[in-house]
C-alpha positions in Angstrom: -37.2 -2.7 51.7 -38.6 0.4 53.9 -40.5 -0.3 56.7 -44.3 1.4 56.3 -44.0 1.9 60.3 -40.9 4.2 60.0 -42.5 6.2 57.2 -45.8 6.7 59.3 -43.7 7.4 63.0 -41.6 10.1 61.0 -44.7 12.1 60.4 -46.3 11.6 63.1 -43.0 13.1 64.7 -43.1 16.2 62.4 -46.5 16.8 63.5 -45.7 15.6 67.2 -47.4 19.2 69.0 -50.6 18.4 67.3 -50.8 14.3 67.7 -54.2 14.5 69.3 -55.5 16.0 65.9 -53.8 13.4 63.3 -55.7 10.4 63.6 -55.6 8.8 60.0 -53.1 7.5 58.0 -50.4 9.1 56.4 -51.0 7.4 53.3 -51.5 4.9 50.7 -50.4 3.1 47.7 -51.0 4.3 44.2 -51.8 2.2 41.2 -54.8 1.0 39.2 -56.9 2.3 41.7 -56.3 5.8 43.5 -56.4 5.0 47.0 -54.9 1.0 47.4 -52.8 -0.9 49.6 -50.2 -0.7 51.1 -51.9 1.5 53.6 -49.4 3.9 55.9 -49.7 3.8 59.1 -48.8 3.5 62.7 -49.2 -0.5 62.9 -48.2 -1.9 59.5 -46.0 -4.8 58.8 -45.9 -3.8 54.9 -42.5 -2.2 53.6 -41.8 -0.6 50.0 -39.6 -1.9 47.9 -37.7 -0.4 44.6 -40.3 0.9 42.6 -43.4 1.4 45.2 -45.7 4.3 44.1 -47.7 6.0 47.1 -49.2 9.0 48.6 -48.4 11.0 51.3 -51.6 12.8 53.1 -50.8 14.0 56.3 -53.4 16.0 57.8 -54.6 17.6 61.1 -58.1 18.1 61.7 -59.2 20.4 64.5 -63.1 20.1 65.3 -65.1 23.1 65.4 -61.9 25.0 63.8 -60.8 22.9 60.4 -58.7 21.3 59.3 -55.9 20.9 56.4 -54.4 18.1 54.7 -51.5 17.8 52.2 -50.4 15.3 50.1 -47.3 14.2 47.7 -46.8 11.2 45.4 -43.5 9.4 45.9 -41.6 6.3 44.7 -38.8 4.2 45.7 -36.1 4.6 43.1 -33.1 1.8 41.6 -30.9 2.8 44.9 -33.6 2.4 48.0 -34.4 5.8 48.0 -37.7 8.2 48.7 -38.4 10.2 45.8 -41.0 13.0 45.4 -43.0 12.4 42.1 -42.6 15.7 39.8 -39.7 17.5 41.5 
């Protein structure tokens, strides 16, 4: 199982010179619905396990600029690992 926490803090770190201006989560489970648990951030106690599907939406938003925000399905494959959905 993966950790939500370590998925979260590794993006956070990526965008670590413009922290002030992420301040949402950096994603979320995919399934019947389009935005469901298990929610990525900061503070979770959640993990992925083998065959989790979720989004991830990083985004900066930078008042009276703009803002941007990207996202990328993943899943958790047979071996543990991150895979990007539609390589």
């Amino acid at each position: 199982a993966l950790p939500i926490s370590d998925i979260d803090r590794a993006f956070r770190g990526e965008f670590k010179s413009y922290k002030k201006y992420f301040y949402h989560n950096t994603g979320h489970g995919l399934g019947v619905e389009v935005h469901e648990s298990p929610w990525l951030k900061i503070n979770s106690k959640d993990t992925l396990k083998k065959g989790s599907v979720f989004a991830i939406e990083p985004g900066i938003y930078i008042k009276g600029l703009g803002g941007i925000r990207i996202g990328d399905d993943f899943y958790i494959d047979g071996n543990g690992k991150i895979k990007r959905i539609c390589e």
